[in-house]
C-alpha positions as CSV (number, residue, x, y, z in Angstrom):
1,X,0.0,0.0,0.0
2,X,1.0,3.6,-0.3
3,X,0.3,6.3,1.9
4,X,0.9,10.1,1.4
5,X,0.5,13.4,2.7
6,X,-1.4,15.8,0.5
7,X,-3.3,19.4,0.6
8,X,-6.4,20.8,-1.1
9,X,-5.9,24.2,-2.0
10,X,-4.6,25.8,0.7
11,X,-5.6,23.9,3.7
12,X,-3.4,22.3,6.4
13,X,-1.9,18.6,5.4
14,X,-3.8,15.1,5.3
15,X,-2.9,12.1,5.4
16,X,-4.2,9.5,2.6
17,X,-4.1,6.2,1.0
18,X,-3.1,6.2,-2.4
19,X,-5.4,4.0,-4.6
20,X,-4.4,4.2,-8.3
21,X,-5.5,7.7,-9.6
22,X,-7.5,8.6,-6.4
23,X,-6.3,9.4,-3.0
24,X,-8.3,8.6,0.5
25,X,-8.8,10.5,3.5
26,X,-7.9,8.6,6.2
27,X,-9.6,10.5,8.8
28,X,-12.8,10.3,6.9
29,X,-12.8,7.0,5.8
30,X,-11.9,6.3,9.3
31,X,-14.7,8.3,11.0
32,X,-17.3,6.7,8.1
33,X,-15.9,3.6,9.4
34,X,-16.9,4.7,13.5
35,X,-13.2,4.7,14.2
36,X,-12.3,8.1,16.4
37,X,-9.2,9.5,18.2
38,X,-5.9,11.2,16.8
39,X,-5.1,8.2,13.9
40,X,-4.6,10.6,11.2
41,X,-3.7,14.0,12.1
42,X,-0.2,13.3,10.4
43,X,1.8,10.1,9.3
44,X,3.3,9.8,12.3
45,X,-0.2,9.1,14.1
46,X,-1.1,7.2,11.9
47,X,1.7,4.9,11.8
48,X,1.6,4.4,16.2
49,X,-2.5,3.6,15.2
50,X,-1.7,0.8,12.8
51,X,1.6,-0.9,14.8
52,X,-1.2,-0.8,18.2
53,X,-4.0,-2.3,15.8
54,X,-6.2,0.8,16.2
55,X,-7.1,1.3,12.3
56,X,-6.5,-1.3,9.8
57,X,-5.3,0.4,6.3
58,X,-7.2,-2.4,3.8
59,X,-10.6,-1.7,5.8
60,X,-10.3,1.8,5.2
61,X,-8.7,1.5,2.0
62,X,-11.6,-1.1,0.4
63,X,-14.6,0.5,1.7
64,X,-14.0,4.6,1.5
65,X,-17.1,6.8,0.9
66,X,-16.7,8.6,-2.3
67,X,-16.1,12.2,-0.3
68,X,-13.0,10.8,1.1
69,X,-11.6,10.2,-2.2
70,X,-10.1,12.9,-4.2
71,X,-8.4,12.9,-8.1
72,X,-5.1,12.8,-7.6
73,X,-4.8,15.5,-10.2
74,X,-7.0,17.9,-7.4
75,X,-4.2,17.5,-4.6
76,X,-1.0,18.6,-3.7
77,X,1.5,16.2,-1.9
78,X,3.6,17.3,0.5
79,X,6.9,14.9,2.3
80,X,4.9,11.7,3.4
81,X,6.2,12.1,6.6
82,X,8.0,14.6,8.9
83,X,10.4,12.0,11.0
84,X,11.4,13.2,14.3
85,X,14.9,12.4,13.4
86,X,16.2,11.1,10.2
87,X,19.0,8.7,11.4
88,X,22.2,8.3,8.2
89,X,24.4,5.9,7.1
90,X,27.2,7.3,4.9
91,X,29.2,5.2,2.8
92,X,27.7,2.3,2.4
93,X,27.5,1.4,-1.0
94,X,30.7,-0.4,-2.3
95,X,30.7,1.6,-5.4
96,X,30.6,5.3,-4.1
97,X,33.4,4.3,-2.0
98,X,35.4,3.5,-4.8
99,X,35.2,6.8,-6.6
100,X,36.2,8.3,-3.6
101,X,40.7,8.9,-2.9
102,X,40.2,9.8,0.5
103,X,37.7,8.0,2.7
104,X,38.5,8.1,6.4
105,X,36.6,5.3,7.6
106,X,37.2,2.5,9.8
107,X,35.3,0.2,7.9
108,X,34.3,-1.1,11.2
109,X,30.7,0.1,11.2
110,X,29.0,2.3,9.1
111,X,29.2,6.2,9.0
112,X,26.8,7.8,10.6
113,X,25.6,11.7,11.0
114,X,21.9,13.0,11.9
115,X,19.8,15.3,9.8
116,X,16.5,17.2,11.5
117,X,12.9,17.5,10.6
118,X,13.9,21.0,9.4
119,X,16.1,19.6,6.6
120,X,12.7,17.9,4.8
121,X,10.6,19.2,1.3
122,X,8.5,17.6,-0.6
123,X,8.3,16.3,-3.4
124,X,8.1,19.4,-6.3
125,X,9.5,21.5,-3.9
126,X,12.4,23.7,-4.1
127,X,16.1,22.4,-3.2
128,X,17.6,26.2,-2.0
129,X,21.3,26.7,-3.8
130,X,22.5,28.8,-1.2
131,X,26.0,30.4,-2.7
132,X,27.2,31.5,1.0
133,X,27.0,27.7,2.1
134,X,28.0,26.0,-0.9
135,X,29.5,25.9,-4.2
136,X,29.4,22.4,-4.5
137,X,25.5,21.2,-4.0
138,X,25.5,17.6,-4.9
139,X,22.7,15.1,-4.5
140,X,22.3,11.0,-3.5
141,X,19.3,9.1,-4.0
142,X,18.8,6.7,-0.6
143,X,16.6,4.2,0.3
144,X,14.9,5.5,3.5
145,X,13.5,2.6,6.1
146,X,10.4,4.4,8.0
147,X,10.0,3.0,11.3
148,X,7.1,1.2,13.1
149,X,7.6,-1.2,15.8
150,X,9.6,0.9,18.5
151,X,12.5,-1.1,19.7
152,X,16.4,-1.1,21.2
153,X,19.1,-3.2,20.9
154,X,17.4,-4.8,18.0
155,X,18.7,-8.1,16.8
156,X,19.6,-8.1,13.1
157,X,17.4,-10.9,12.5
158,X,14.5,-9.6,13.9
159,X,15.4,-6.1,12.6
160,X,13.1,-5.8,9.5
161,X,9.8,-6.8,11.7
162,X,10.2,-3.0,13.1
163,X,9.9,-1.5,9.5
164,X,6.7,0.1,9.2
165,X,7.6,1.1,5.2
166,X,9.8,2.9,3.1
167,X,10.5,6.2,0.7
168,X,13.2,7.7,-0.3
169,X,15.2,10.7,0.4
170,X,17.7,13.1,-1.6
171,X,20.4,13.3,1.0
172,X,21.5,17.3,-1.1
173,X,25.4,17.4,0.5
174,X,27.6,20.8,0.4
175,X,30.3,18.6,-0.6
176,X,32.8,22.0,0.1
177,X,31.4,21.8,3.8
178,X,31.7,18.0,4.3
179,X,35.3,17.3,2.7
180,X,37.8,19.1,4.2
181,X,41.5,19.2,4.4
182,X,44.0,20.4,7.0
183,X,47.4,22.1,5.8
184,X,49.5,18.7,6.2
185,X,47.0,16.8,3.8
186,X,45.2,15.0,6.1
187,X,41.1,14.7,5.1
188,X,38.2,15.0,7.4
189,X,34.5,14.8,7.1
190,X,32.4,17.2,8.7
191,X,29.2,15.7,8.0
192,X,27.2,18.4,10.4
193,X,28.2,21.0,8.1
194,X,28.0,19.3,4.6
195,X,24.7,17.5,5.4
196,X,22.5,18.8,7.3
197,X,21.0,22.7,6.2
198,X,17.2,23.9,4.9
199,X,16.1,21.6,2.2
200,X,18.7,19.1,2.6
201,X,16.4,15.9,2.5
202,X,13.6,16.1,-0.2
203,X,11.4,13.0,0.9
204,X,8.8,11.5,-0.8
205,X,6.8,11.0,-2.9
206,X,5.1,8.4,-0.7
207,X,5.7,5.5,1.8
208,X,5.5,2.0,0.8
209,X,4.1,-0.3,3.5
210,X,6.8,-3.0,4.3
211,X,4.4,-5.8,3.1
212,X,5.1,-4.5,-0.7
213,X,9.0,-4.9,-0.1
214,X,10.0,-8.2,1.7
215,X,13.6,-7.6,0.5
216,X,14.9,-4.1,0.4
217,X,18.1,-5.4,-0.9
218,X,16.9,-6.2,-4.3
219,X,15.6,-3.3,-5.3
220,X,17.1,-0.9,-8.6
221,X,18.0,3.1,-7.7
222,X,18.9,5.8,-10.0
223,X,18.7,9.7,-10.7
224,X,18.5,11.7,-13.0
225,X,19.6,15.4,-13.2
226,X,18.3,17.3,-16.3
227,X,17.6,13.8,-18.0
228,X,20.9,12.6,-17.6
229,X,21.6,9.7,-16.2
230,X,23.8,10.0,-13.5
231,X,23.5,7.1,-11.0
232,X,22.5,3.7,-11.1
233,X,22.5,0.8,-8.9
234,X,20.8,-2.1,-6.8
235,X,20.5,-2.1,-3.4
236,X,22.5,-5.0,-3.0
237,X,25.8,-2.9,-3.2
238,X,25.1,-1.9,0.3
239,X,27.9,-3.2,3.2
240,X,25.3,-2.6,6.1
241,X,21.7,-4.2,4.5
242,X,18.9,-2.1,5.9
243,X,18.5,-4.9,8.7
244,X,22.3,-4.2,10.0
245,X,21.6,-0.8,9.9
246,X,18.4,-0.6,12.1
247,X,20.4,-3.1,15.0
248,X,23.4,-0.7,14.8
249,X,20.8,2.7,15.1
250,X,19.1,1.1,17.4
251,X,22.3,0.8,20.0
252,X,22.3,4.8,20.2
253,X,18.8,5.3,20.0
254,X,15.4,3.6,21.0
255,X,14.0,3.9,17.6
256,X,10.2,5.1,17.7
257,X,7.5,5.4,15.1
258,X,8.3,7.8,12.4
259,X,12.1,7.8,12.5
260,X,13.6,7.5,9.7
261,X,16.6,5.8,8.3
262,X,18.9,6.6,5.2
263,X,21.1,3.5,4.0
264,X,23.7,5.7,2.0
265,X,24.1,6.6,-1.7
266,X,25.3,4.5,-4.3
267,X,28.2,5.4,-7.6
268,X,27.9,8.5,-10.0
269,X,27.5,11.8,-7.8
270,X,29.4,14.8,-8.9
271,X,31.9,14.6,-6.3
272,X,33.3,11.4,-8.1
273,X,34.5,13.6,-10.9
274,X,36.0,16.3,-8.8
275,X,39.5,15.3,-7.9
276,X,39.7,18.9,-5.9
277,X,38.0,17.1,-3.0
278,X,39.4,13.2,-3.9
279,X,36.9,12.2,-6.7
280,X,38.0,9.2,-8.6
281,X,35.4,9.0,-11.6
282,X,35.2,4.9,-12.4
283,X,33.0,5.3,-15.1
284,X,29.8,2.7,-15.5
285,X,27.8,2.1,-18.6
286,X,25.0,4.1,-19.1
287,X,26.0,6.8,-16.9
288,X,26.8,10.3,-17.5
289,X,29.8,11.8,-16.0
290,X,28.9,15.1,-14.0
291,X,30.8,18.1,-15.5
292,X,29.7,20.2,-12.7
293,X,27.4,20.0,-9.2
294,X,24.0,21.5,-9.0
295,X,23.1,24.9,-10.1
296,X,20.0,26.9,-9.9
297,X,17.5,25.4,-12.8
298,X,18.6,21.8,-12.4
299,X,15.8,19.3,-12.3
300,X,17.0,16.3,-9.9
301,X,15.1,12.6,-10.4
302,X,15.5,10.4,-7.9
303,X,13.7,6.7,-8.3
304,X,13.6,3.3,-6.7
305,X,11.7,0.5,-7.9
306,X,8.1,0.0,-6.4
307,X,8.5,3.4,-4.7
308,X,8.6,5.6,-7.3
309,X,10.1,8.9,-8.4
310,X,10.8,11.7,-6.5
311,X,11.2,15.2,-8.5
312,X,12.6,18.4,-7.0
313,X,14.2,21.4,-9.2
314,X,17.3,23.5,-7.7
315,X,16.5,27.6,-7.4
């Protein structure tokens, strides 16, 4: 199933159920249906109603009234959900690492940095080039594992039972902010900097309920800037699967419903041709080589199978 956020004209957000060309209302499919209480006043709700069994999403799904359906032509949607925290693994795709000269991982565990609620758009929403933060805005089409089943210490094998779905999320990265270099040579990441600022996580388009994807590992990504294509990869590149990455999250953090977790980028951003800041293009067929990062006027595509596309121009 897929669920979204959307708005009619101008009013404040819904949540809805996305049914081929028409989307449903949860709350009023819900209150047709006698069920009451705060199940659909955002994603988030929603998501705590169906892990305690207070709404079921086929019931209100099969059986909506016709005013709780809506063209999906009529609405506008907004990010699917607005995650408390957005939990990210860097690195994590054998590929990108390869394009990259100066790494400085341990290879231990994977990377790991947060970005805020604050960071998220929409999809068809703006990505802000802001020129006194970066010159160098680059994008990364992620997998992004929404949670539902709150948990800690979460044993790998039991790990994918707490997904509640997924999306997936443009981790935009000021790649002058995050690779940096000290006078001797040596190379640091500072992820705070480079990854987390306004706009920096377009989300969307809409959240696939885990029952859709039994193996997030076998799933095809790629993006798209201007029509070109620029990255292109299967999931199974990743060195933490999704299920790794939720037990190592989850030794920091109880994770609760509606934190979200991105599982890295794969090969082809622009920093792999920018040997400035240790890109080491590798080349792939199919792909286009980026001659530059993002600029104002770019459109950015990013897709995953059974999810869908996320669009989002650069201004």
């Amino acid at each position: 199933m897929k669920l979204v956020s959307f708005k009619i004209d101008t009013q404040e957000c819904r949540v809805g159920i996305l049914a081929g060309d028409l989307v449903i209302d949860v709350v009023a499919s819900a209150r047709h249906h006698g069920v009451c209480g705060d199940i659909g006043r955002d994603m988030r709700s929603l998501i705590r109603a169906c892990v305690d069994g207070t709404v079921e999403l086929d019931r209100l799904a099969s059986s909506a009234p016709s005013e709780a359906s809506y063209e999906l032509s009529t609405v506008r949607l907004d990010a699917p959900i607005m995650p408390s925290t957005i939990l990210c693994a860097g690195s994590n795709y054998r590929a990108h690492n390869s394009e990259k000269a100066n790494t400085p991982l341990s290879g231990k565990e994977p990377e790991f940095f947060v970005k805020t609620a604050d960071s998220v758009v929409g999809p068809d929403s703006a990505i802000i080039f802001d020129g006194a933060l970066t010159q160098k805005l680059d994008c990364e089409t992620e997998l992004a594992v929404v949670i539902g089943k709150p948990g800690r210490h979460i044993p790998v094998k039991a790990a994918l039972d707490h997904v509640f779905g997924y999306t997936i999320v443009n981790d935009v990265t000021a790649r002058d902010r995050q690779v940096r270099t000290a006078p001797n040579g040596t190379v640091w990441y500072e992820l705070g900097r480079g990854k987390a600022f306004d706009t920096s996580a377009p989300l969307g388009p809409v959240i696939v309920t885990a029952d859709e994807i039994l193996d997030p590992q076998s799933l095809q990504i790629s993006t798209r800037i201007n029509g070109e294509l620029r990255q292109n990869c299967a999931t199974s590149d990743m060195i933490w699967t999704c299920a790794e990455l939720i037990h190592f999250f989850s030794i920091n953090f109880t994770l609760r419903p509606g934190m979200v977790i991105i599982t890295g980028s794969p090969a082809g951003t622009a920093w792999s041709a920018d040997s400035e800041l240790g890109g080491v293009w590798a080349g792939k067929d199919g792909l286009v080589r980026a001659t530059r990062y993002c600029l104002p006027g770019d459109i950015i595509e990013c897709q995953i199978d059974r999810i869908g596309t996320l669009r989002n121009s650069v201004v």
